[in-house]
BAZA-987134 format. One record per residue (C-alpha): x, z, y. Coordinates in steps of 0.02 Angstrom, whole numbers, padded with zeros to 5 digits, always signed. Example, Ala and Ser with C-alpha at 12.3 -4.5 7.8 and 13.67 -1.06 7.14 Angstrom:
+00615+00390-00225
+00684+00357-00053
***
This chain:
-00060-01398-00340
+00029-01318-00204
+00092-01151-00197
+00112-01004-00117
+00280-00911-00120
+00240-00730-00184
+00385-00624-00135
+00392-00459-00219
+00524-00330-00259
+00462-00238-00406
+00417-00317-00542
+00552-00307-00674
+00488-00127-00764
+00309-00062-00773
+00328+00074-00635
+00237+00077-00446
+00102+00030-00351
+00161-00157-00320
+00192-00186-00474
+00010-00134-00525
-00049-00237-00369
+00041-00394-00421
-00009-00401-00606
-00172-00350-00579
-00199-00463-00452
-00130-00628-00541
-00258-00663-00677
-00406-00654-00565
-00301-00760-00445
-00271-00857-00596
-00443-00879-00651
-00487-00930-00457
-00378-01075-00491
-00458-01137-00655
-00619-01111-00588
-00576-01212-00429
-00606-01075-00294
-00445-01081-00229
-00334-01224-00195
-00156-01133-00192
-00069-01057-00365
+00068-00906-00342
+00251-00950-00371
+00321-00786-00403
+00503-00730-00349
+00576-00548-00379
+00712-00442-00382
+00829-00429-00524
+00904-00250-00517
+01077-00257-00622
+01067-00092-00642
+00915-00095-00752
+00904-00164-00918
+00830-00346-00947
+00702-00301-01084
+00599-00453-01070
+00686-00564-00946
+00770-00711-00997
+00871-00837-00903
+00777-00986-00813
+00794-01146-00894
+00691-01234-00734
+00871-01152-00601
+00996-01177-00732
+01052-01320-00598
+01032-01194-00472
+01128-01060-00550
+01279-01192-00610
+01301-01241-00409
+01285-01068-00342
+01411-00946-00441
+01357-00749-00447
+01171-00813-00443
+01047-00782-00605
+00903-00825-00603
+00780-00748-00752
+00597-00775-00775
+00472-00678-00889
+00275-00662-00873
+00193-00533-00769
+00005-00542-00744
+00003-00674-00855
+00087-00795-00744
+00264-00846-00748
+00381-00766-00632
+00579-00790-00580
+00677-00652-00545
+00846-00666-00420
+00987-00563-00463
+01155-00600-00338
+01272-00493-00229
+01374-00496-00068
+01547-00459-00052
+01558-00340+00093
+01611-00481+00242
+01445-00557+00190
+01344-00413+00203
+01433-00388+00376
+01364-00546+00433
+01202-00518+00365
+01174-00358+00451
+01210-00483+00623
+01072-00604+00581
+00968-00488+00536
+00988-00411+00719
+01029-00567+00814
+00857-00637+00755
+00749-00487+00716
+00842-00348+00794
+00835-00265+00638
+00951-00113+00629
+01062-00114+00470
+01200+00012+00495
+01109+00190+00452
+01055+00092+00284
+01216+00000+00247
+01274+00106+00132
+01125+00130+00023
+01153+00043-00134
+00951-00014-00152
+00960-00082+00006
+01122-00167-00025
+01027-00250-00167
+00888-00297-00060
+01000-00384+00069
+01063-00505-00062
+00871-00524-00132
+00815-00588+00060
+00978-00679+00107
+00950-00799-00052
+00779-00807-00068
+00776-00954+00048
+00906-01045-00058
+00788-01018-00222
+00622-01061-00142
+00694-01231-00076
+00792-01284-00238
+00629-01261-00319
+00531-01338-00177
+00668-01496-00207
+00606-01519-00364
+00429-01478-00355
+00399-01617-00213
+00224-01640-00255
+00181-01473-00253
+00264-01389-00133
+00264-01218-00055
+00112-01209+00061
+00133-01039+00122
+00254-00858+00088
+00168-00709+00065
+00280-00567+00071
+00228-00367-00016
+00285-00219+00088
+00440-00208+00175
+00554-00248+00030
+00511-00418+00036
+00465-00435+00238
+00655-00497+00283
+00647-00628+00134
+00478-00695+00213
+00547-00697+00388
+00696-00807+00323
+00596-00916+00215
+00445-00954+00344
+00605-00996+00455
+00694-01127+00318
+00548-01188+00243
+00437-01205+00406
+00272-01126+00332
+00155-01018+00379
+00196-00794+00329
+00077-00682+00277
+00164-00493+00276
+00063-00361+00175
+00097-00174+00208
+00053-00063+00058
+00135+00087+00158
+00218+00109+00325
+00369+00226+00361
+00267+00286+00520
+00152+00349+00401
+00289+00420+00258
+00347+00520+00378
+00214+00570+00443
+00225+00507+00608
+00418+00535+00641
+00499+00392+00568
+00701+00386+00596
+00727+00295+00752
+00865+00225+00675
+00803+00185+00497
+00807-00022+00442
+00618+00001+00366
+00546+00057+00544
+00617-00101+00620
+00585-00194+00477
+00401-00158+00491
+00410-00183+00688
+00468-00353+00643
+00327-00406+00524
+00212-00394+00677
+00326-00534+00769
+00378-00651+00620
+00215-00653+00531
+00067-00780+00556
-00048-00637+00458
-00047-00460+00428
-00117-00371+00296
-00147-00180+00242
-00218-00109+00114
-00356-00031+00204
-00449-00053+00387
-00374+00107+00421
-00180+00082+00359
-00192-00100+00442
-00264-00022+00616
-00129+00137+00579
+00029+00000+00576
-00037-00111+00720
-00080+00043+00853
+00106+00114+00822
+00223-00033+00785
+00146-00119+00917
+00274-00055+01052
+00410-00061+00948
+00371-00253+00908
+00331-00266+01092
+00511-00200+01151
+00605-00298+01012
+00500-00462+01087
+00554-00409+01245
+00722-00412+01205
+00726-00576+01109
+00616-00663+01250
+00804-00728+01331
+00862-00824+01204
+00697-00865+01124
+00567-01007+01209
+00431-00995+01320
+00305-01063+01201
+00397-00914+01075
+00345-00790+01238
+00178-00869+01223
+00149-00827+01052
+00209-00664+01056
+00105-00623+01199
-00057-00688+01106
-00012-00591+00964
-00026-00427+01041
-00169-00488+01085
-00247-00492+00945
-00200-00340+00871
-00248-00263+01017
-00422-00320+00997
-00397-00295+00800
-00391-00094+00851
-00579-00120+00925
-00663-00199+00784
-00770-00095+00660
-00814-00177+00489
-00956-00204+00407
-00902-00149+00222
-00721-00102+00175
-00596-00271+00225
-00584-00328+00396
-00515-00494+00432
-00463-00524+00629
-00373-00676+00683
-00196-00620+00612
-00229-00438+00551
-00334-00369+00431
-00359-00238+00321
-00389-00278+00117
-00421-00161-00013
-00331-00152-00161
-00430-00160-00322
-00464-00101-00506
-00471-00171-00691
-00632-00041-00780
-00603-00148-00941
-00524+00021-01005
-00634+00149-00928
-00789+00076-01010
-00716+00075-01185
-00658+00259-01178
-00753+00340-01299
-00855+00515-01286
-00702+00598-01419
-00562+00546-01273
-00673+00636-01139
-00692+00780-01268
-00504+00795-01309
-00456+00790-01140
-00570+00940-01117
-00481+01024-01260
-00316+01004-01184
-00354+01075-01012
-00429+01225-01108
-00277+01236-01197
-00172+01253-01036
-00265+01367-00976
-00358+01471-01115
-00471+01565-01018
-00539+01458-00885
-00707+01379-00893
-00683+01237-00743
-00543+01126-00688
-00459+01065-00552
-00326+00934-00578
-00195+00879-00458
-00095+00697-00520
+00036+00626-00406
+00210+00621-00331
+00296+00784-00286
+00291+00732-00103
+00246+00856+00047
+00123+00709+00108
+00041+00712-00055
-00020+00892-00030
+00017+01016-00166
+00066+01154-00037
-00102+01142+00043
-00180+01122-00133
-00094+01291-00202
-00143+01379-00031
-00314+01326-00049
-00365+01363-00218
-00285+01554-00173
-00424+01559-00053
-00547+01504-00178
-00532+01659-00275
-00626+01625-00424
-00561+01674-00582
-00676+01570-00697
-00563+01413-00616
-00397+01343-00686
-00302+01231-00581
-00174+01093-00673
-00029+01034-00579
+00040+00867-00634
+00215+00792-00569
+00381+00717-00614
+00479+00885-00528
+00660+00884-00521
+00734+01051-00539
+00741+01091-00381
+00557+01039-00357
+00490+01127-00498
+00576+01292-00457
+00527+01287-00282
+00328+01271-00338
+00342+01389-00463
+00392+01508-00349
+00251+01473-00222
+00129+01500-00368
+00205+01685-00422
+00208+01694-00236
+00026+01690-00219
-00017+01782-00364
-00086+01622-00471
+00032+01624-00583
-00125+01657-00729
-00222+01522-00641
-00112+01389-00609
-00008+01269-00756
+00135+01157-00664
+00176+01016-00811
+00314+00933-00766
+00325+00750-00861
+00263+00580-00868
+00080+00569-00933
+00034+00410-01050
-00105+00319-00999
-00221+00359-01119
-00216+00530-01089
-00228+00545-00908
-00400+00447-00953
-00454+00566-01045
-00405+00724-00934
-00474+00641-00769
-00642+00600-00866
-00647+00812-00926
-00589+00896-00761
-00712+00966-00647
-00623+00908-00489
-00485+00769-00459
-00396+00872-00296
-00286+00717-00223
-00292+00799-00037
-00139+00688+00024
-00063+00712+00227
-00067+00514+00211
-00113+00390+00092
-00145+00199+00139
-00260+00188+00008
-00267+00293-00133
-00256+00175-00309
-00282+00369-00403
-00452+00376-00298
-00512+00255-00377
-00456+00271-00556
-00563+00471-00530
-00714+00356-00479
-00683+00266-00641
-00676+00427-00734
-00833+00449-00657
-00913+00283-00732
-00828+00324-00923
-00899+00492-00890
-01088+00423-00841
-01059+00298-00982
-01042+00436-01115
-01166+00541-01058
-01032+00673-00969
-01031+00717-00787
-00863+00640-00731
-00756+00747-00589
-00798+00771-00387
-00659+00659-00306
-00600+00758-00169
-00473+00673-00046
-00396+00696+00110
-00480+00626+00272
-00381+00496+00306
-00300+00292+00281
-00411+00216+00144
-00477+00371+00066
-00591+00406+00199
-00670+00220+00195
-00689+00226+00021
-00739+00396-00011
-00917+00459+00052
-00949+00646+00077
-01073+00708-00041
-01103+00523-00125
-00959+00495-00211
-00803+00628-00179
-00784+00749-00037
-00640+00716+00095
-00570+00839+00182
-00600+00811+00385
-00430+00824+00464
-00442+00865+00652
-00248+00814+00692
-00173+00673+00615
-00070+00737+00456
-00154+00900+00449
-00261+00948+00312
-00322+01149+00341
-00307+01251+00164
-00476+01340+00239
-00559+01174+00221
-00499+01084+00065
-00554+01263-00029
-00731+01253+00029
-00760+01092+00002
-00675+01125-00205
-00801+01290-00188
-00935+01185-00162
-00876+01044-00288
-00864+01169-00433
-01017+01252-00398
-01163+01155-00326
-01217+01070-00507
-01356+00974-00454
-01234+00873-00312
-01088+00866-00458
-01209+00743-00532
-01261+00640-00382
-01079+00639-00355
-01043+00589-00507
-01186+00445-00536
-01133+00390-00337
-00943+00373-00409
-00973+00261-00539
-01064+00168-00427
-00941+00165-00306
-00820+00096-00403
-00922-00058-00484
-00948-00124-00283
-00869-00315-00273
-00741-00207-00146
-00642-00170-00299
-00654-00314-00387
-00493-00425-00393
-00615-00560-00395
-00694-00529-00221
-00501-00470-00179
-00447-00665-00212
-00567-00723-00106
-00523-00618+00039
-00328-00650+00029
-00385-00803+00036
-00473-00808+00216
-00315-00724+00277
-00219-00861+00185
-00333-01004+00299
-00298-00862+00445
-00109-00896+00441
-00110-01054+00432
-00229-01109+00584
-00140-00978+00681
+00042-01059+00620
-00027-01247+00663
-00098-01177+00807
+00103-01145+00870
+00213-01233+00762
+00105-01374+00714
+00160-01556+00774
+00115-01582+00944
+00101-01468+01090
-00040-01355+01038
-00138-01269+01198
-00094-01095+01186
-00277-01000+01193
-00211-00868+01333
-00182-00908+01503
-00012-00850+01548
-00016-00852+01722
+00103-00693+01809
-00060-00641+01866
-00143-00631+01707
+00017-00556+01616
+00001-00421+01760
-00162-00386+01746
-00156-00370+01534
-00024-00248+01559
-00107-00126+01648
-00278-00162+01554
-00158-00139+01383
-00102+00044+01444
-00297+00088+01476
-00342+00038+01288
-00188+00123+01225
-00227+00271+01301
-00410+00258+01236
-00370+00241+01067
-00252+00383+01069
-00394+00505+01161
-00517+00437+01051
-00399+00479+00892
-00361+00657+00939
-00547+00685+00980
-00623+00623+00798
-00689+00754+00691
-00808+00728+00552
-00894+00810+00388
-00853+00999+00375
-00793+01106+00505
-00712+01269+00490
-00793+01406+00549
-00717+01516+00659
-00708+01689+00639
***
């Protein structure tokens, strides 16, 4: 069976979202396969970081030939998902890297120099400079099956697809699981590798993915100019047919920006947006003592508090802890107990301990600092009242979806599970629906969430009993819908799989293929001006959108 190259930086400890997406994702990818659903199987290459310790990895019997020919090469292989996977580990001596940096600008006019001295990304530039070399030993040997297709996970892995799509001639499918635009809250370093990176992934791929509507429709509508300038730039040493392609690209995610879905993935021509899903194998075996004890421990933070609101997440500013803190001072309730849970560093902690004294919570707010084991953040997002996860910007929100599982152990046990309440924005707001399932906070600006607003909405959350349990019941609904199954999932990835390819044979299949856009000076002239009216549209329209609560004024 053929394959699909499944490029992927983080695999080698159990830490991180892609990581979770990639070994959740294999066994129902696997299962496709037995079942016969799917004609393509992964063949799985990551990064081996030296600096972290092999555990499980062994070296690869099937590159030992590989490894012999090419010295400072290893190449290890362990299972993840339950499928086998390699892992590269090289270098480059510094002349290497130097020329590196050129092809990465002379073909993709990616920017390496404000980066070059980052050791990660160091690491990462030997990762996509030999990628190529490992995909087509194995391809050598694996004749009959053959690599069909490279699908590449975040921007990690985008400059190893580019490269392989361009030595093995076959098709790229680039999936964003974040975007810098949106990290930094729209004001990315104009100078940063990732930003061009991502521009990049918009040229060089036959497919792109996010993990929402909203994150996919989010990358297109602002990498699109930078794409479009480093096209423009490329377009004299490139072909016309290249021109040609580039052109209809932008038309399509153009159009892409238009389109509203029917349920929560959107498939276009050569965008889309695909959800990420969830395994509740381990929600509905957690047992009515779990939700108890984690009711016990929360009362045992905070001794005198009847209700609970937890916060879970990185100690990010886009993750929202300021606005959380501000808020629940606003909510004024002294029956409420708010927990705070983060991996601080010093400086971190200190800084939100201080804003808590600051605002006089210091009796009604508990800032744990520490890794939580699995188990027990089951059981403390089954007892909260409230799972407060009002993030700046989140692409999709994996810890939404474990509190609508909390809900569904919760209903399963007889308990009320916790009101999700979420930012208004990326995949939160598709997923989340106000009233039904979780609140989200409406967010009037782009990247603003208003303390006013997020501590109404947790005021009516801890208070309104009879919608806690509609809330509750519509959660663990929520979360049982095929959207979230890895199942469905498979079968989506799959239509942007076929996606990639037509739209790859449609350009660089043999033959001249009739390129569908006329490309007359005329026409070019005409979708210029027609592209500046629907830019400016979208960006009206986006500044304009308000929905759910509103503050009222006083």
């Amino acid at each position: 069976m053929k394959k699909v190259l499944f490029l992927v930086t983080e695999l080698q400890k159990p830490v991180g979202g892609l990581y979770r997406y990639a070994t959740e994702l294999f066994p129902a990818w696997k299962h496709a396969v037995e079942q016969g659903k799917v004609g393509l199987e992964p063949f799985v290459l990551s990064l081996r970081d030296s600096g972290v310790l092999l555990r499980d990895l062994k070296p690869s019997p099937e590159f030992a030939q590989f490894v012999e020919a090419n010295k400072g090469m290893k190449v290890y292989e362990a299972v993840r998902g339950g499928i086998k996977c390699f892992f590269l580990e090289s270098s480059l001596s510094e002349g290497e890297r130097d020329a590196f940096h050129k092809e990465l600008w002379d073909k993709f006019r990616i920017r390496s120099e404000k980066s070059a001295n980052w050791d990660f990304y160091r690491k990462l530039n030997s990762f996509w400079k030999h990628a190529p070399a490992v995909a087509e030993f194995w391809q050598q040997r694996h004749s009959k099956e053959g690599i069909a297709l490279v699908d590449a996970q975040d921007w990690l892995a985008f400059p190893a697809g580019f490269l392989c799509r361009e030595r093995l001639k076959v098709p790229l499918v680039c999936r964003f699981h974040s975007g810098e635009f949106g990290r930094s809250l729209g004001k990315p370093d104009a100078d940063n590798a990732v930003l061009f990176i991502e521009a990049a992934a918009f040229q060089e791929a036959d497919f792109v993915q996010g993990v929402s509507i909203s994150e996919a429709k989010f990358e297109a509508y602002n990498l699109l100019p930078l794409k479009q300038s480093i096209t423009a730039e490329l377009a004299a040493v490139k072909t016309q047919k290249w021109a040609q392609e580039q052109a209809w690209r932008d038309e399509c995610f153009e159009k892409f920006s238009l389109l509203e879905p029917e349920d929560l993935s959107l498939i276009a021509q050569c965008v889309g947006g695909i959800t990420n899903g969830i395994i509740l194998d381990d929600w509905r075996n957690v047992t009515p003592e779990r939700i108890k004890f984690g009711r016990t421990v929360l009362r045992k933070l905070l001794p005198e508090k009847q209700k609970f609101v937890l916060f879970m997440g990185r100690a990010e500013w886009r993750k929202g802890i300021d606005h959380l803190l501000e808020a629940f001072e606003l909510l004024r309730d002294s029956s409420v107990g708010l927990v705070v849970s983060s991996r601080l560093s010093e400086d971190e902690y200190r800084k939100y301990y201080a804003k808590i004294v600051a605002l006089g919570l210091a009796k009604d707010v508990v800032l744990y600092n520490g890794w939580v084991e699995e188990d027990l953040k089951k059981s403390l997002f089954c007892a909260c009242d409230v799972l407060a996860l009002p993030s700046l910007y989140e692409p999709f929100g994996l810890v939404t979806l474990e509190g609508l599982a909390a809900d569904l152990a919760a209903e399963l046990n007889g308990f009320v599970g916790p009101v999700v309440v979420v930012g208004g924005n990326g995949g939160m707001k598709e997923v989340i629906r106000n009233g039904v399932d979780g609140f989200k906070v409406p967010m009037e600006r782009e990247f603003e969430l208003k303390p006013a607003l997020l501590s109404r909405i947790l005021k009516i959350a801890l208070n309104d009993e009879k919608l806690r349990h509609k809330i509750s019941a519509g959660g663990a609904r929520r979360v049982q819908q095929k959207y979230f199954s890895w199942a469905y999932i498979v079968e989506r990835i799959f239509e942007a799989y076929s996606n990639a390819q037509a739209n790859y044979a449609t350009w660089h299949g043999n033959g001249d293929a009739k390129p569908p856009l006329d490309m007359s000076a005329e026409f070019l002239h005409c979708r210029h001006v027609a592209k500046g009216v629907l830019r400016e549209a979208l960006k009206e329209a986006k500044t304009k959108s308000v929905s759910g609560v509103k503050e009222v004024k006083k």
